[in-house]
C-alpha positions as CSV (number, residue, x, y, z in Angstrom):
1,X,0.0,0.0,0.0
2,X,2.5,2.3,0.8
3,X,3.9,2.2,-2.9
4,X,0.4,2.5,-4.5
5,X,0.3,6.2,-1.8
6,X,3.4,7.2,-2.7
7,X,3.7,6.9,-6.8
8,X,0.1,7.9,-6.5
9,X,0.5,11.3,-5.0
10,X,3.7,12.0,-6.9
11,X,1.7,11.9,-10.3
12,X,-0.7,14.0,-8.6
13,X,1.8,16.7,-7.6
14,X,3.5,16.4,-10.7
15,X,0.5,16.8,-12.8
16,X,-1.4,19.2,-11.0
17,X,1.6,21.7,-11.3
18,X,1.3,21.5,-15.1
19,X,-2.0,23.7,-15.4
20,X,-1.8,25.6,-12.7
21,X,2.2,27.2,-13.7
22,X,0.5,27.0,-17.0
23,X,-2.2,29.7,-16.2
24,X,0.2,31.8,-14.1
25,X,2.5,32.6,-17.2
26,X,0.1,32.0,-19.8
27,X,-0.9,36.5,-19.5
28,X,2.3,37.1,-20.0
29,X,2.6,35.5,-23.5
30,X,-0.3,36.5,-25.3
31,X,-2.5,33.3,-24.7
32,X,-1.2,31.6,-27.4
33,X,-1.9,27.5,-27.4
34,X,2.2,27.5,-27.8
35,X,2.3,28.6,-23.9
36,X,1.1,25.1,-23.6
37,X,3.3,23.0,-26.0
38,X,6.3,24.9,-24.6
39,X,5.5,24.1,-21.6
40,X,4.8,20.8,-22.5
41,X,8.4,20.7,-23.7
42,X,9.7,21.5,-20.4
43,X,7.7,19.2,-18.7
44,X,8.9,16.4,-20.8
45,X,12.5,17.4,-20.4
46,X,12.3,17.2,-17.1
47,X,10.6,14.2,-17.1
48,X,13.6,12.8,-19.0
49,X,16.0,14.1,-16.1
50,X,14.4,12.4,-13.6
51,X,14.6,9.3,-15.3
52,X,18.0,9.3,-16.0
53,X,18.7,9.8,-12.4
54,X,16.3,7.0,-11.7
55,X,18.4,5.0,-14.5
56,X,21.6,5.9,-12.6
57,X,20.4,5.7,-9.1
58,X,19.4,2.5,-8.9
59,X,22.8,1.2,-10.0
60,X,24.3,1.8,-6.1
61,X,23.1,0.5,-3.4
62,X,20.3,1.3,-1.4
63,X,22.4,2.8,1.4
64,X,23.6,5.0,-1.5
65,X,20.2,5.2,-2.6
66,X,18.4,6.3,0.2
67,X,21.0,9.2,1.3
68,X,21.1,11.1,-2.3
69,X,17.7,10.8,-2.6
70,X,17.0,12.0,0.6
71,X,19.5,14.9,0.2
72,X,17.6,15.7,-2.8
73,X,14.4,15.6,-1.5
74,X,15.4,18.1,1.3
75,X,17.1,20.9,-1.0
76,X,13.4,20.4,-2.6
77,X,11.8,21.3,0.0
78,X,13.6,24.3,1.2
79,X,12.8,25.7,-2.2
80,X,9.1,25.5,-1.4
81,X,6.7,27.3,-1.6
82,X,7.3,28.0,-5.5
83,X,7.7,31.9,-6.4
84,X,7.5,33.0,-10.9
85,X,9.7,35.4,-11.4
86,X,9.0,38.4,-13.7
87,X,8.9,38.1,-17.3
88,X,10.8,40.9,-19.3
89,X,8.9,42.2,-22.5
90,X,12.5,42.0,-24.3
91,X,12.4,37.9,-23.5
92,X,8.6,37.6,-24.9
93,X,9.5,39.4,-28.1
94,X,12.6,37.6,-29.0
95,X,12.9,34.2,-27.5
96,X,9.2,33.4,-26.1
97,X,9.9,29.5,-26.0
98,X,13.4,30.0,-24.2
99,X,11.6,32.5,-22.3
100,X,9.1,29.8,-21.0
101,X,11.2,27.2,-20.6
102,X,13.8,29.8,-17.9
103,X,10.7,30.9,-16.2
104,X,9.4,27.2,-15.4
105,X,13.0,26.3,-14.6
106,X,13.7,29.1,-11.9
107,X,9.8,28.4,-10.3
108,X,9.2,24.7,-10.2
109,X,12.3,23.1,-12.1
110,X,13.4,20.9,-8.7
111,X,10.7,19.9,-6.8
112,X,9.5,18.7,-10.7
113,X,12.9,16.9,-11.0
114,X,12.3,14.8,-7.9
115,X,8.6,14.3,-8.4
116,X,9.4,13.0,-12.0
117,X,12.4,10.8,-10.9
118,X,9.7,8.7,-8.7
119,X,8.5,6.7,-11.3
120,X,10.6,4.5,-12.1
121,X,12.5,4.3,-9.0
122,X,9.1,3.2,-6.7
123,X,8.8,0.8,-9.4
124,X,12.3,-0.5,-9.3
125,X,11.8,-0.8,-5.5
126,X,8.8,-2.4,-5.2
127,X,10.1,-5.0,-7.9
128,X,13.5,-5.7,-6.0
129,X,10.9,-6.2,-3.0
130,X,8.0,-8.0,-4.2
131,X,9.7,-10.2,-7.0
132,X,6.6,-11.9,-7.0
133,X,4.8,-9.3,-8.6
134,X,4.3,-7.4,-11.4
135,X,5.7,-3.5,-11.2
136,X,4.6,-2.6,-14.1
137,X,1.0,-1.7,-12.8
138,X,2.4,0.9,-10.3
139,X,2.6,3.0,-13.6
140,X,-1.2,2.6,-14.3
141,X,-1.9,3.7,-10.9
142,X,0.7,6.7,-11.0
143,X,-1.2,7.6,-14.9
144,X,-4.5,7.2,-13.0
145,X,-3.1,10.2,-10.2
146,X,-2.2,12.1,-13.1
147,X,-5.1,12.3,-14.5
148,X,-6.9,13.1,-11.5
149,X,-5.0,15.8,-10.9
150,X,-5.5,17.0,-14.2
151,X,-9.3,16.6,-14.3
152,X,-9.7,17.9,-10.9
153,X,-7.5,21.0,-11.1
154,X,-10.1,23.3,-13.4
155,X,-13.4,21.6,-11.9
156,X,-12.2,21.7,-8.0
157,X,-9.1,23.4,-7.3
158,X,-9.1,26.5,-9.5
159,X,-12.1,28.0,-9.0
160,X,-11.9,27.4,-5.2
161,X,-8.3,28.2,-4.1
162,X,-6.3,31.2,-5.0
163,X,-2.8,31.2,-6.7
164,X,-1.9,31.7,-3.3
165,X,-3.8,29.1,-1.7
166,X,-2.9,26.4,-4.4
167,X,0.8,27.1,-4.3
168,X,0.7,26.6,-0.1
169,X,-1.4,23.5,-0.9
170,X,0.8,22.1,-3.8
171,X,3.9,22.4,-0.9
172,X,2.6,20.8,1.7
173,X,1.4,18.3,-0.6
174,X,4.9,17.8,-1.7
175,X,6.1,18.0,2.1
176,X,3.9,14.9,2.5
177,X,5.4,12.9,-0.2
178,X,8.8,13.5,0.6
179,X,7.6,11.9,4.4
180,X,6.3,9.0,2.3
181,X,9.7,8.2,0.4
182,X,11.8,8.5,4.0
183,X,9.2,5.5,5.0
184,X,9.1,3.7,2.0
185,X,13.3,3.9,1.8
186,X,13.0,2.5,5.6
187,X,11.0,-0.1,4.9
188,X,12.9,-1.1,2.2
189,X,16.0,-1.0,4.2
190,X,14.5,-3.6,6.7
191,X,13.0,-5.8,4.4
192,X,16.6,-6.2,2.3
193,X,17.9,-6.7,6.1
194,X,15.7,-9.2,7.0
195,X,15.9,-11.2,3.4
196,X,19.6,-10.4,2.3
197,X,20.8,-13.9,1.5
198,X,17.5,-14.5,-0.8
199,X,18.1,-10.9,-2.2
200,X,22.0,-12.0,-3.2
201,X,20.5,-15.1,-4.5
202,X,18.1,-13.3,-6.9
203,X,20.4,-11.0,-8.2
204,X,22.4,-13.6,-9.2
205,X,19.6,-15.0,-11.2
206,X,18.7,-11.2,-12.7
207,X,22.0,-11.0,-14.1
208,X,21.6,-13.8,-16.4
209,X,18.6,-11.6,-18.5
210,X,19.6,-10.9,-21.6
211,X,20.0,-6.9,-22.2
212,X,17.8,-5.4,-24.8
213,X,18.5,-5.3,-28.3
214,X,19.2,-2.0,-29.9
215,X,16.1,-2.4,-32.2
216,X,13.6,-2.9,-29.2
217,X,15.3,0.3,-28.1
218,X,14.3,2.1,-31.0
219,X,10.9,0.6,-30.8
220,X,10.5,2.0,-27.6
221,X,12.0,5.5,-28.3
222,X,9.8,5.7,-31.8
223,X,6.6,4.5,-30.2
224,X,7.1,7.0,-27.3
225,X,7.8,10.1,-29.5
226,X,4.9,9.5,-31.7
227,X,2.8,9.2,-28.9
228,X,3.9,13.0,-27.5
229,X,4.2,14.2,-30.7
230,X,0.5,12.8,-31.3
231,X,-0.6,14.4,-28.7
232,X,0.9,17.7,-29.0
233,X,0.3,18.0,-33.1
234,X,-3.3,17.5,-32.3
235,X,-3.6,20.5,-29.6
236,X,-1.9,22.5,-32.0
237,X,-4.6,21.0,-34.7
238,X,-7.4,21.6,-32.2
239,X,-6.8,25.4,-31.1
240,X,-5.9,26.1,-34.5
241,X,-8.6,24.6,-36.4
242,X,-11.7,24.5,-33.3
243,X,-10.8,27.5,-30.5
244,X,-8.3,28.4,-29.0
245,X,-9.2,27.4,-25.5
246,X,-7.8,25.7,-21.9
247,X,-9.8,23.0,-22.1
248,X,-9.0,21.4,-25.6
249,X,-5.0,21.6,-24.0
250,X,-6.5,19.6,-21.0
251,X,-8.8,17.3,-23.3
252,X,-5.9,15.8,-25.6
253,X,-3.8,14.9,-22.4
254,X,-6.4,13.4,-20.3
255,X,-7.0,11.0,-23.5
256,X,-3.8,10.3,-23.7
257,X,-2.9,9.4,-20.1
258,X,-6.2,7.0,-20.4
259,X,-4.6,4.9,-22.7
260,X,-1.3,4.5,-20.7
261,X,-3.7,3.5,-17.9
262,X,-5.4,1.1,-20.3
263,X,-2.0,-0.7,-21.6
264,X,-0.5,-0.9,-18.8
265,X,-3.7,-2.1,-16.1
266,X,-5.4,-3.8,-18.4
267,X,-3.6,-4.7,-21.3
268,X,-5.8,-7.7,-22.4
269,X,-8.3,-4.5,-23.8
270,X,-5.9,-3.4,-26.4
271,X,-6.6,-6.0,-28.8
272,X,-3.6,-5.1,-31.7
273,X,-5.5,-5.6,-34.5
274,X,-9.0,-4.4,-33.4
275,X,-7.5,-1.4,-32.6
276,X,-5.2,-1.1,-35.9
277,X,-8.4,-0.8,-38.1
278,X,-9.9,1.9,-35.7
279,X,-6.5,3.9,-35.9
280,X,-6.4,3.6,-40.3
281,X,-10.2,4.4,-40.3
282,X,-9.0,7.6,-37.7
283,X,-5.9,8.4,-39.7
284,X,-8.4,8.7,-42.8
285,X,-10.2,10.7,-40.9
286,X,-7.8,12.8,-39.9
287,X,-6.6,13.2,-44.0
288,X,-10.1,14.6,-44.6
289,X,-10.6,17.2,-41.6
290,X,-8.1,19.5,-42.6
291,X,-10.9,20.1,-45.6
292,X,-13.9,19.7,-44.3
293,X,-13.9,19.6,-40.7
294,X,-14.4,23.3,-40.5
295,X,-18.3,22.4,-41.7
296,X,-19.1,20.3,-38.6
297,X,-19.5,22.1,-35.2
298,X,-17.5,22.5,-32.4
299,X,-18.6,19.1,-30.3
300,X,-18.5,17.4,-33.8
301,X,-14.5,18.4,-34.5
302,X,-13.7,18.0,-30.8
303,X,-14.9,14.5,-31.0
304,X,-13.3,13.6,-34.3
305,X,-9.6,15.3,-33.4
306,X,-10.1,13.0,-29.7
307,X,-11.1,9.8,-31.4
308,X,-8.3,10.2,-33.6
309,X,-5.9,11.0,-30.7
310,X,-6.7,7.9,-28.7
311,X,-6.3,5.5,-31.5
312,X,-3.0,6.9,-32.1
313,X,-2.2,6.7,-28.3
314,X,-3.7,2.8,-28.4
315,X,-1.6,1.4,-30.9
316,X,1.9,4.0,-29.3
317,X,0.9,2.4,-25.6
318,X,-0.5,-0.5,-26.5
319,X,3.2,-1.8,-28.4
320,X,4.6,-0.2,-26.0
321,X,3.7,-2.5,-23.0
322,X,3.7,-4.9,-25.1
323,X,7.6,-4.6,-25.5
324,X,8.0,-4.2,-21.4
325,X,11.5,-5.8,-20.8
326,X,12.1,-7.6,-17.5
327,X,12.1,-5.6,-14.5
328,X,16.0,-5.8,-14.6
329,X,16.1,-3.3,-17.3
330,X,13.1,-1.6,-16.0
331,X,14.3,2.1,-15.2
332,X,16.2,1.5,-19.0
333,X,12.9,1.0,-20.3
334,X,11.3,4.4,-19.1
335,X,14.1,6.0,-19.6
336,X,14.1,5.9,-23.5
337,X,10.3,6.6,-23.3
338,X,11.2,9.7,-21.5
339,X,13.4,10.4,-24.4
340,X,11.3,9.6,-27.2
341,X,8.8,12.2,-24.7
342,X,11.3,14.8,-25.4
343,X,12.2,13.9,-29.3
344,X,8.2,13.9,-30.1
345,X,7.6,17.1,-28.1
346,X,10.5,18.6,-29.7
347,X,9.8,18.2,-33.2
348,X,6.5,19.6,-32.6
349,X,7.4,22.4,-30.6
350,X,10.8,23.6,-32.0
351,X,11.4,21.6,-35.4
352,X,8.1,21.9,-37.1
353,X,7.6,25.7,-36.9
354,X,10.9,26.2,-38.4
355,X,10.5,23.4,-41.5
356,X,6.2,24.0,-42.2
357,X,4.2,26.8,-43.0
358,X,1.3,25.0,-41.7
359,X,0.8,22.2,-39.7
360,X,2.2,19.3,-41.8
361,X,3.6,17.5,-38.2
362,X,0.2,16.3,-37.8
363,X,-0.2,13.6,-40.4
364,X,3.3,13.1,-40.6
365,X,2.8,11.8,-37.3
366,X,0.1,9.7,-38.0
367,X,1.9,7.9,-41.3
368,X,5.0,7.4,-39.0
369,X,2.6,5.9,-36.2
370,X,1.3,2.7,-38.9
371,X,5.3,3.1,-40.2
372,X,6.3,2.1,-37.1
373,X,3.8,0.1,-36.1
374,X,4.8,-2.2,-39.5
375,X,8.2,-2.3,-38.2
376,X,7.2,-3.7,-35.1
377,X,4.7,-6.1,-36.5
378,X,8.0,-7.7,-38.4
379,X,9.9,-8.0,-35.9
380,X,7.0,-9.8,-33.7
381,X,7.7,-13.4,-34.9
382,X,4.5,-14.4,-32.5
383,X,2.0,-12.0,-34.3
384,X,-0.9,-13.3,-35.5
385,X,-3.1,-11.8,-38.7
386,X,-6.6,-11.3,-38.0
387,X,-7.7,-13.3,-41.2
388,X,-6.5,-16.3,-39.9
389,X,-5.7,-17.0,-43.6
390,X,-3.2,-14.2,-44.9
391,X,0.5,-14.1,-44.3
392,X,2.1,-11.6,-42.1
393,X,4.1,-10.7,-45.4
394,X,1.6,-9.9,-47.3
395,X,-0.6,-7.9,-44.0
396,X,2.9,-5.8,-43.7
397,X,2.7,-5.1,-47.5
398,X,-1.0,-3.8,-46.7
399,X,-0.4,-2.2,-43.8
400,X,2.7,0.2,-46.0
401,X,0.2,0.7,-49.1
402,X,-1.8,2.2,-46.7
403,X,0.6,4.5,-45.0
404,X,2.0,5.1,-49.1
405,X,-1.8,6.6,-49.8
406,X,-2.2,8.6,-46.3
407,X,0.6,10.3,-47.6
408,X,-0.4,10.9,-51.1
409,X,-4.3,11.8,-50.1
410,X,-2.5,14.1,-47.9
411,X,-0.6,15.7,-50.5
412,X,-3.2,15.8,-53.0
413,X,-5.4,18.1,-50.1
414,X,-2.8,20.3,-49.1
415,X,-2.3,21.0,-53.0
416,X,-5.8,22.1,-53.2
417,X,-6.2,24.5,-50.3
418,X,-3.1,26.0,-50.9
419,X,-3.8,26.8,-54.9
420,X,-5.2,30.4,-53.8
421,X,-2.9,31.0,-51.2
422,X,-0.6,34.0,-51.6
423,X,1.5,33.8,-48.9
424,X,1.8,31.7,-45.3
425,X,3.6,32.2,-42.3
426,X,3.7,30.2,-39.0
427,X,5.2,31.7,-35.9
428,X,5.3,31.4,-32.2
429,X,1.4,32.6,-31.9
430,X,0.0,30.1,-34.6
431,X,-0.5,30.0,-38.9
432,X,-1.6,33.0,-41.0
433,X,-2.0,32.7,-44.3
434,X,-3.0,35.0,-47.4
């Protein structure tokens, strides 16, 4: 129990921080939707910091463990209660993304770093304790925190609590976590007392699993950068094409925190090939909307751009726990997802304003998504076809001719509505064109 607590209200904390810093800096930069995917970007790079400390702390021993982290956790807290500094109109003007990035650095960047370093390391803890047992649930239950956190912040803490009040709240929330881990690091200290020769003995047997092999590490990188870069595109898609609103930044990440959940608490739902047909009829979908979706209404687009999102997300999360490694290489394993996090979010924050004048990340993403997805399938010497009756060959050969004529249906459309454009630019605050 005290695990399930402790991840629990670290996704929480770390979650709930998102939309509120969000809303604190979000005046100062125009209310543009890329407040949101540069803070995104932060988020994820922090993300990928605490798992690489994660990666690198569980390498010494728990003594070892147990006194940096705890160091850490203290130098967190004496930075509480979170302060933003002031934005300078010179930093907006010329460098809003590095602008963001400083500000959410200097306000929240360590007590973030520690919150997203927990993880993985609960999880690698609770599997050198409970070898018994699966770890790879505890990061259902830490999604489910998150998006509790994120759901609940606009609906029950917002409107309630001032800034004030929230940022006293979010501390001594944080206060109370960092009590949990100095337990949790106890327990686990008189548990690997009490069970040392048994604990020699199994790591003896760990380090006999064979390491991962550098194409499953690219699988697990590519899947995790389409996933952000999924989600992200389709925010930009959303606020560009719908309204530029909070809630469709909330929307798209909820969804895609559901299907974490879903992969990795129940992953006898994602049925691969149930759920590969639902993503081509969405990534069809998807092809088309760029023409017509401004003649549906605003429920009807925000439902199309979500079911599209969470078919993506399916088959990105779904692969994903399906290529979960033995808990030996477990903090490995979330540490290239938090990579590919930062990669995806990257190349739809950063990249793609700089190489489109519109927002051509969105399907490229999508293609990429059943790209990958084929690569995996080939690799997968177990899968199955859903026929019963055709060769994987020839459902891989299918799977590309369908990826081949997203593409050109894609390039066909953007050559017709942009016949009787004069010009186009795309900048920090979103597309104009002419």
């Amino acid at each position: 129990m005290l695990f399930i607590v402790t991840i629990f209200l670290s996704a929480f904390l770390l979650f709930q921080v998102q939309p509120f810093i969000a809303k604190v800096i979000l005046p100062y930069y125009g209310g543009s939707a890329t407040v949101w995917t540069s803070c995104m970007l932060f988020f994820q790079s922090v993300l990928l910091a605490g798992y690489a400390y994660a990666h690198g702390l569980q390498k010494l021993t728990l003594s070892r463990q147990k006194q940096l982290h705890l160091l850490l956790l203290a130098i967190a807290c004496v930075a509480l209660p979170f302060s933003t500094p002031e934005v300078s109109a010179g930093a907006i003007d010329n460098q809003s993304t590095l602008s963001i990035l400083t500000t959410l650095m200097v306000s929240v960047g360590i007590p973030y770093f520690v919150l997203s370093s927990t993880g993985p390391l609960v999880q690698h803890w609770f599997a050198q304790s409970r070898q018994d047992k699966i770890p790879y649930k505890l990061y259902a239950i830490s999604n489910t925190g998150s998006l509790l956190a994120l759901v609940s912040y606009p609906f029950l803490f917002e409107p309630i609590l001032s800034l004030g009040q929230q940022t006293l709240m979010w501390s001594s929330g944080f206060i109370a976590f960092a009590l949990l881990i100095a337990a949790l690091l106890l327990t686990l200290k008189q548990q690997r007392d009490a069970r040392s020769e048994q604990n020699a003995s199994d790591l003896k047997d760990a380090t006999e699993v064979a390491k991962p092999t550098m194409a499953k590490l690219g699988l697990w990188l590519a899947l995790s950068a389409l996933g952000v870069s999924a989600l992200v595109s389709t925010t930009n898609a959303m606020t560009q094409n719908v309204a530029p609103m909070p809630f469709l930044w909330v929307l798209p990440l909820a969804l895609y925190l559901v299907t974490f959940i879903i992969a990795f608490h129940k992953p006898n739902l994602y049925v691969r090939w149930y759920w590969l047909v639902f993503f081509i009829l969405s990534a069809f979908m998807a092809t088309f909307m760029q023409v017509v979706g401004s003649q549906f209404d605003f429920v009807s687009q925000v439902l199309m751009y979500s079911f599209i999102l969470f078919a993506a997300c399916m088959i990105c999360h779904g692969e994903l726990y399906q290529l979960s490694p033995d808990t030996k290489h477990l903090t490995l394993y979330y540490l290239m997802i938090a990579v590919g996090g930062v990669i995806g979010s990257a190349f739809v924050s950063l990249l793609s304003p700089t190489l489109f004048n519109d927002f051509s990340e969105y399907p490229i993403t999508l293609i990429a998504i059943l790209v990958v997805f084929t690569i995996n399938l080939s690799a997968d010497r177990k899968a199955n076809t859903a026929s019963g009756f055709a060769s994987n060959k020839l459902v891989r050969t299918s799977l590309y001719g369908c990826a081949l004529l997203i593409s050109l249906l894609n390039w066909q459309l953007s050559q017709v509505l942009t016949q009787h454009q004069i010009a186009s630019e795309r900048n920090f605050y979103g597309l104009l064109s002419v």
